[in-house]
VMD Tcl script that builds the backbone (N, CA, C; Angstrom):
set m [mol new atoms 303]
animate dup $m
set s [atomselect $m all]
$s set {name element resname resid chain x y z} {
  {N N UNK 1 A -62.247 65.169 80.512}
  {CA C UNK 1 A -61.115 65.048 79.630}
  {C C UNK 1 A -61.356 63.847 78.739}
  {N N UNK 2 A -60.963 63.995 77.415}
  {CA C UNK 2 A -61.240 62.638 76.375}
  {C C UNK 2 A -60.119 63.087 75.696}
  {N N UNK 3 A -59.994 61.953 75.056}
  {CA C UNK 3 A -59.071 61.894 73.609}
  {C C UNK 3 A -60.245 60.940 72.490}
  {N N UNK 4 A -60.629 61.534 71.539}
  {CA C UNK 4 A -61.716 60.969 70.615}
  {C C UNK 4 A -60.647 61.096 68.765}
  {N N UNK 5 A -61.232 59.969 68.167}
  {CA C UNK 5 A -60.682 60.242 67.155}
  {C C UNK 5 A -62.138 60.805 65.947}
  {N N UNK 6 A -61.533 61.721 65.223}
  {CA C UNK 6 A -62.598 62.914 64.294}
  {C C UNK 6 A -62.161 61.860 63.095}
  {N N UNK 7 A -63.475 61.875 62.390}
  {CA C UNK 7 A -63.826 61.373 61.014}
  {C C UNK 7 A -62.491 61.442 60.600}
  {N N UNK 8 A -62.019 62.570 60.139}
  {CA C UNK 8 A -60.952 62.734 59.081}
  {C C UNK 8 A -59.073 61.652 59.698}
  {N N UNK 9 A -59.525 61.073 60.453}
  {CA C UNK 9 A -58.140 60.588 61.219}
  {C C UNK 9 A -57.594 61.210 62.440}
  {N N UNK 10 A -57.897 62.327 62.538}
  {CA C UNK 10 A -57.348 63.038 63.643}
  {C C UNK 10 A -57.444 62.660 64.821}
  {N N UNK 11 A -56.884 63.300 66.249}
  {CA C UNK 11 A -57.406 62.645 67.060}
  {C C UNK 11 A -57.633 64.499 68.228}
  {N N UNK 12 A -58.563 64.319 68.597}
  {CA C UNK 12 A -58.688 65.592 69.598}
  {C C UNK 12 A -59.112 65.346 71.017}
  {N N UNK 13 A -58.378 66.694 71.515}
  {CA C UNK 13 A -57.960 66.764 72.793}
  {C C UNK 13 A -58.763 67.557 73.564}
  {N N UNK 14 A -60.023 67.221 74.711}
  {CA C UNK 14 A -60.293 67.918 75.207}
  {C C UNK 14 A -60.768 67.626 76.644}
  {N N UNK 15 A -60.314 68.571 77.545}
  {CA C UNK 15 A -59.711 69.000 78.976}
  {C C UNK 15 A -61.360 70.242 79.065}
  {N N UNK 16 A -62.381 69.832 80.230}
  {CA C UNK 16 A -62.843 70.839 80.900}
  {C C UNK 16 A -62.704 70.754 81.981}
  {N N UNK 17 A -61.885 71.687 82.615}
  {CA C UNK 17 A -61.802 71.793 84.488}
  {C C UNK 17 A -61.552 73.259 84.500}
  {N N UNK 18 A -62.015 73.327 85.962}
  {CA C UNK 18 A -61.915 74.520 86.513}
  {C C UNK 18 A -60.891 75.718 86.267}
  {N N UNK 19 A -59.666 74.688 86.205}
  {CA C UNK 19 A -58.812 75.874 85.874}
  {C C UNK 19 A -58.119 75.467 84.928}
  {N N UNK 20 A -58.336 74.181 84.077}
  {CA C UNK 20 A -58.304 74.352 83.139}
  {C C UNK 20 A -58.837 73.875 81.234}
  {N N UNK 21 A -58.730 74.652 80.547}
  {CA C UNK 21 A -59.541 74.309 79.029}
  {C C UNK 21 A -58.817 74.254 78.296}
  {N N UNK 22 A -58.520 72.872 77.441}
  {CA C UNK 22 A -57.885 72.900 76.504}
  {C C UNK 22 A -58.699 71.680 75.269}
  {N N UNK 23 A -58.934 72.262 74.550}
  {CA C UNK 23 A -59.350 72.055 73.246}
  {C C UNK 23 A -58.555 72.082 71.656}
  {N N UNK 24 A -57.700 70.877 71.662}
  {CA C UNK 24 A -56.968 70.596 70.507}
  {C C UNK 24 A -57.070 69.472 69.340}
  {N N UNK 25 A -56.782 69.638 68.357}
  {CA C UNK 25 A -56.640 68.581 67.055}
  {C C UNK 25 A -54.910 68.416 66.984}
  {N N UNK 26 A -54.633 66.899 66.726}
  {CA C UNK 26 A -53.167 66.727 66.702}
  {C C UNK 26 A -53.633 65.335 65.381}
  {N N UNK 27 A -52.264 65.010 64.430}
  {CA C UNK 27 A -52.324 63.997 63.938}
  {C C UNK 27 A -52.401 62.386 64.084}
  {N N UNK 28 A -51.817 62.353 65.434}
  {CA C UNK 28 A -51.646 61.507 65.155}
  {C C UNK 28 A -52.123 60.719 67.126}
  {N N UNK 29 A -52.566 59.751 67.244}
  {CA C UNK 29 A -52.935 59.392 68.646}
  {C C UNK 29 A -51.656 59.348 69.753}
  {N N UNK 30 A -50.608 58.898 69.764}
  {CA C UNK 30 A -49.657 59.422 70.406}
  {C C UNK 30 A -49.280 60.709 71.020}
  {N N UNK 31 A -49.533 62.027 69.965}
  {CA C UNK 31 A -49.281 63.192 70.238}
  {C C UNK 31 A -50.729 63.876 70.896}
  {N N UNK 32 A -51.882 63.717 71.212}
  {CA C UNK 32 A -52.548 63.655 71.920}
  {C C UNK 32 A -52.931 63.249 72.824}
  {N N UNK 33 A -51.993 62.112 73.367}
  {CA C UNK 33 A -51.527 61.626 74.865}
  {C C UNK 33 A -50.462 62.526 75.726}
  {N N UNK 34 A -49.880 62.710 75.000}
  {CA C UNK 34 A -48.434 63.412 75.211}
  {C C UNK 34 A -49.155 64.881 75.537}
  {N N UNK 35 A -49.660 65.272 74.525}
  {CA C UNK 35 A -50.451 66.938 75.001}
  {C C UNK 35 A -51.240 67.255 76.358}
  {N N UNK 36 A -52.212 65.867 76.245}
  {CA C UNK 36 A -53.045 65.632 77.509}
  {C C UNK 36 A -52.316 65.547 78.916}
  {N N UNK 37 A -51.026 64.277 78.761}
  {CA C UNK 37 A -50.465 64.731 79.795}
  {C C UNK 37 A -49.460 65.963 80.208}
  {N N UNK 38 A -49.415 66.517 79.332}
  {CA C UNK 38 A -48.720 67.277 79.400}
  {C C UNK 38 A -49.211 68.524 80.169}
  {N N UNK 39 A -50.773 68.831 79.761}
  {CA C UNK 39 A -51.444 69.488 80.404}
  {C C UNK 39 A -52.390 69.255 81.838}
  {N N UNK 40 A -52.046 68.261 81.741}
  {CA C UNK 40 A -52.714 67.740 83.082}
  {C C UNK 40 A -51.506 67.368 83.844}
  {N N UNK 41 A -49.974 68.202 83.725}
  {CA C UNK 41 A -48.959 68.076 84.736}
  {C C UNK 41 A -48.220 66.217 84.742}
  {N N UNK 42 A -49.011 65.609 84.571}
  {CA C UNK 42 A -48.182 64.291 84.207}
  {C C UNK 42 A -46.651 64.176 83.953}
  {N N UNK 43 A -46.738 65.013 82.898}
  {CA C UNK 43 A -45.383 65.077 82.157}
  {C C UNK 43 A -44.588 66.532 82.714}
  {N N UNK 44 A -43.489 66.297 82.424}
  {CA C UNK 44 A -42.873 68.032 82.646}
  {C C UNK 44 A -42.258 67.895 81.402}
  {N N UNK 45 A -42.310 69.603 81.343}
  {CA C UNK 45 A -42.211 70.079 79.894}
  {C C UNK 45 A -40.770 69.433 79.266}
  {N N UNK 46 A -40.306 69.939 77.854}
  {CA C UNK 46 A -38.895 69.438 77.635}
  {C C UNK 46 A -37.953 70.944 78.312}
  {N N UNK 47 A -38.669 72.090 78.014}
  {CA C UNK 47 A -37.476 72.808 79.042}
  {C C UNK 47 A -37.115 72.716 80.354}
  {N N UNK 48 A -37.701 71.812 81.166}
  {CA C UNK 48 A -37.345 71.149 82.542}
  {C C UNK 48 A -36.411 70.374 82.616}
  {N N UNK 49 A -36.142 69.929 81.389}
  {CA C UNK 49 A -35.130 68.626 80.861}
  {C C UNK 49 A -33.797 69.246 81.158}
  {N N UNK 50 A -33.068 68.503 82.075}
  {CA C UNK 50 A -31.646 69.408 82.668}
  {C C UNK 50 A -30.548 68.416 81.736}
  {N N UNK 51 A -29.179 68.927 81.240}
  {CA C UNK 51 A -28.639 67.843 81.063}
  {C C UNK 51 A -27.160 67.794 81.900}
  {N N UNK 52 A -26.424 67.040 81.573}
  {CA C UNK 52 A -25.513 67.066 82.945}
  {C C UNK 52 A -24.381 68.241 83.534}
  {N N UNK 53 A -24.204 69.460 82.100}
  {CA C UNK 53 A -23.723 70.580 82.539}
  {C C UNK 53 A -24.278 71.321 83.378}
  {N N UNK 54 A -25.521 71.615 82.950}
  {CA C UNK 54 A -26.513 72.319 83.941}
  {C C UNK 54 A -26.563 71.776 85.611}
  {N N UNK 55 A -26.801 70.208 85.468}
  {CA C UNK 55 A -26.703 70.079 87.188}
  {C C UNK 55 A -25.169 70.254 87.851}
  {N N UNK 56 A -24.005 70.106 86.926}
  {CA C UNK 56 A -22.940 70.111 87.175}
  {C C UNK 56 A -22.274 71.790 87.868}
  {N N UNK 57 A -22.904 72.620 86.622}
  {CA C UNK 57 A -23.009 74.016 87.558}
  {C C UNK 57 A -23.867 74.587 88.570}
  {N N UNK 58 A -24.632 73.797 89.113}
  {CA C UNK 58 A -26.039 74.133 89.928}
  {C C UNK 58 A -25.052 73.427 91.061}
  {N N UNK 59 A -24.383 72.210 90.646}
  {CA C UNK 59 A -23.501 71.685 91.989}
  {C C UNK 59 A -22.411 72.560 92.386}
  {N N UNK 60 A -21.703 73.149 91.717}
  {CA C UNK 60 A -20.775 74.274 91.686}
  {C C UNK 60 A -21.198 75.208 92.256}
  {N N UNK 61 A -22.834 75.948 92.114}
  {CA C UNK 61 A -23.215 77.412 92.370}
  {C C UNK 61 A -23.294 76.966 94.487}
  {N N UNK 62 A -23.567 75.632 94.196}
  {CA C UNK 62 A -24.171 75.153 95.624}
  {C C UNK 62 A -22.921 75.445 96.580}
  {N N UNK 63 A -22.183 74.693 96.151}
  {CA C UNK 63 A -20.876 74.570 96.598}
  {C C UNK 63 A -19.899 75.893 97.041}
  {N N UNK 64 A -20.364 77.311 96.072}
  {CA C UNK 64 A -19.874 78.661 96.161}
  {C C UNK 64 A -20.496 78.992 97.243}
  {N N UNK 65 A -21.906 78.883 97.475}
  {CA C UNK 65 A -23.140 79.361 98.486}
  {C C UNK 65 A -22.624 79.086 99.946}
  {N N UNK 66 A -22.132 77.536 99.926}
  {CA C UNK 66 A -21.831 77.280 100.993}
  {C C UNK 66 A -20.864 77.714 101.770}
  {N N UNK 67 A -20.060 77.691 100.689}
  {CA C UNK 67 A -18.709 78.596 101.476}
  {C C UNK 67 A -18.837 80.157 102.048}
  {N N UNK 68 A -19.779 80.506 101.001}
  {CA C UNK 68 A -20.142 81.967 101.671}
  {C C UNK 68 A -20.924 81.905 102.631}
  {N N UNK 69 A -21.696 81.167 103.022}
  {CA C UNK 69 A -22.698 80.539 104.301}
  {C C UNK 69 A -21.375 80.754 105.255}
  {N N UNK 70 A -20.429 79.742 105.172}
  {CA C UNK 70 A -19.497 79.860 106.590}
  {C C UNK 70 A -18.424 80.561 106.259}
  {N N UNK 71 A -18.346 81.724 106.195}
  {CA C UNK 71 A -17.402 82.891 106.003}
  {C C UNK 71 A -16.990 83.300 107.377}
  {N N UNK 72 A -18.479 83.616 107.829}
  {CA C UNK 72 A -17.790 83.723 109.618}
  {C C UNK 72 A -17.826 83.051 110.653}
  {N N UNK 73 A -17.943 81.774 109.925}
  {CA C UNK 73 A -17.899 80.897 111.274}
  {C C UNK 73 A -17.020 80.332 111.955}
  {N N UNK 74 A -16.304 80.251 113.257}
  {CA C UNK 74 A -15.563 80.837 114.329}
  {C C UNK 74 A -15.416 79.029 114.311}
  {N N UNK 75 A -14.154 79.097 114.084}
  {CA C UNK 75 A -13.379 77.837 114.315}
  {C C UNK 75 A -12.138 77.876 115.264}
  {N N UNK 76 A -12.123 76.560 115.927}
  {CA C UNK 76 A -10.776 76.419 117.338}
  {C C UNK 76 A -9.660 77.875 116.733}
  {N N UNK 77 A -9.282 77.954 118.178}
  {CA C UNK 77 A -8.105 78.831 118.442}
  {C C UNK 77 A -8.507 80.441 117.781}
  {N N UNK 78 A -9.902 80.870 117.800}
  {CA C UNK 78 A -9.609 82.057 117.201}
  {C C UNK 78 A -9.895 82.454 116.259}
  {N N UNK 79 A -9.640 81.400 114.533}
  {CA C UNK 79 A -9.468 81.760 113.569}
  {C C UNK 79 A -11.175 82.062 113.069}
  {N N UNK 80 A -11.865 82.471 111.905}
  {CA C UNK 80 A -12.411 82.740 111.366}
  {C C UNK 80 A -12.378 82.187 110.376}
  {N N UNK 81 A -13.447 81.909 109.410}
  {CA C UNK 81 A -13.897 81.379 108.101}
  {C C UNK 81 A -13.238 82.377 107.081}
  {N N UNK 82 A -12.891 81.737 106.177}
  {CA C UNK 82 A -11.881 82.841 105.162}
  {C C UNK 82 A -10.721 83.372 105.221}
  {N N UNK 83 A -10.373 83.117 107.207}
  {CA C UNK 83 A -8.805 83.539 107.800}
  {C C UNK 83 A -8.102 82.259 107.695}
  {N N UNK 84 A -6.746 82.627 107.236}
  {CA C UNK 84 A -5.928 81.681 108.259}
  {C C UNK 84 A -5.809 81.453 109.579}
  {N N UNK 85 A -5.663 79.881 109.866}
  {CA C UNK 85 A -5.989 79.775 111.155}
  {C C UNK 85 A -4.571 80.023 111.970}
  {N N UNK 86 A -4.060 80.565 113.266}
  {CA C UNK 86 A -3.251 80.661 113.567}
  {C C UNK 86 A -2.019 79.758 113.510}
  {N N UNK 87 A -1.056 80.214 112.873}
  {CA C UNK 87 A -0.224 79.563 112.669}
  {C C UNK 87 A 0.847 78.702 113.875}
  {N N UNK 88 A 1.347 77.880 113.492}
  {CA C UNK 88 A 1.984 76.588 114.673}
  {C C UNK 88 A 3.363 77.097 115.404}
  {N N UNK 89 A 3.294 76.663 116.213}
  {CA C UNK 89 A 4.402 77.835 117.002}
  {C C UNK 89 A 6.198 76.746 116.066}
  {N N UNK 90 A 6.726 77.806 115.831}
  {CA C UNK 90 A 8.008 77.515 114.847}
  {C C UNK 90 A 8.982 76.522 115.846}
  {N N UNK 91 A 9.208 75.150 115.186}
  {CA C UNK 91 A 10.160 74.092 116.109}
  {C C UNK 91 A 11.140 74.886 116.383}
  {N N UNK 92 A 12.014 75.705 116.031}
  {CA C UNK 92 A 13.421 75.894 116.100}
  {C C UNK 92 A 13.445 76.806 117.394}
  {N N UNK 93 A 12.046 77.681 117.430}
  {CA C UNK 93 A 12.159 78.202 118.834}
  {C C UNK 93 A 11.980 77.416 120.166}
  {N N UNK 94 A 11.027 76.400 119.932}
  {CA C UNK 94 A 10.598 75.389 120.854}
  {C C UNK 94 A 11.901 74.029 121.425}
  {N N UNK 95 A 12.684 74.099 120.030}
  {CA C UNK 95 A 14.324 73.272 120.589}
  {C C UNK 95 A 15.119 74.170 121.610}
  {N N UNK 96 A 14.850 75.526 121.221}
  {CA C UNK 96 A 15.974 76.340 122.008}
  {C C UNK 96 A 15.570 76.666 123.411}
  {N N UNK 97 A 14.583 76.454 123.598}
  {CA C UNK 97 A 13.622 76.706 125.000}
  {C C UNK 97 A 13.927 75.682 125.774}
  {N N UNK 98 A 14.176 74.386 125.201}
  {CA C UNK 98 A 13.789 72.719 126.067}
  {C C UNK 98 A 15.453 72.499 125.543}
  {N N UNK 99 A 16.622 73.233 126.551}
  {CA C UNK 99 A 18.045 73.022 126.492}
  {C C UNK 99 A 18.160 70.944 126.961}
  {N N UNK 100 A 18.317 70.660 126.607}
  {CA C UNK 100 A 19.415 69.684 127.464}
  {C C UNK 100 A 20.632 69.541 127.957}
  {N N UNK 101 A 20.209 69.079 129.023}
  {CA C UNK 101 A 21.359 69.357 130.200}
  {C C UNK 101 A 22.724 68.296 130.140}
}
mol reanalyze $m
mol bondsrecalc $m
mol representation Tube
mol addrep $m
């Protein structure tokens, strides 16, 4: 791999490996760093570039997943994931049971 600059100003880019060949002319020496690493994985591309909606719904999609993960998972007294859990036995019956004497 080199970066060489050509008579005319340019500067070129060239990569021989196994798996991979890349052979380019760019203007300017900067943008032939940037290419190089780019191709030699250094860099990740700009469509990798997330910005904060994207992770914001990826946290959301996570968050849906999970809940569907424990849909059936078997919580105290019975209830089920997605059920209501059994409801509390009603005071007014529990006063009338415990009379005082």
């Amino acid at each position: 791999m080199a970066i060489t600059q050509l008579g005319n100003g340019r500067w070129r880019v060239q990569i021989r490996r196994k798996e991979l060949k890349l052979d380019r002319v760019f203007d300017t020496k900067k943008e032939a760093i940037q290419a190089e690493a780019l191709a030699l994985g250094k860099v990740k591309p700009k469509e990798t570039v997330k910005t904060l909606a994207d992770v914001w719904e990826k946290y959301q999609e996570s968050l849906t997943q999970s809940l569907d993960l424990n849909f059936g998972q078997k919580f105290p007294n019975g209830a089920r994931g997605g059920e209501s859990p059994a409801p509390a036995p009603d005071p007014s019956n529990v006063i009338n049971k415990t009379k005082l004497n």
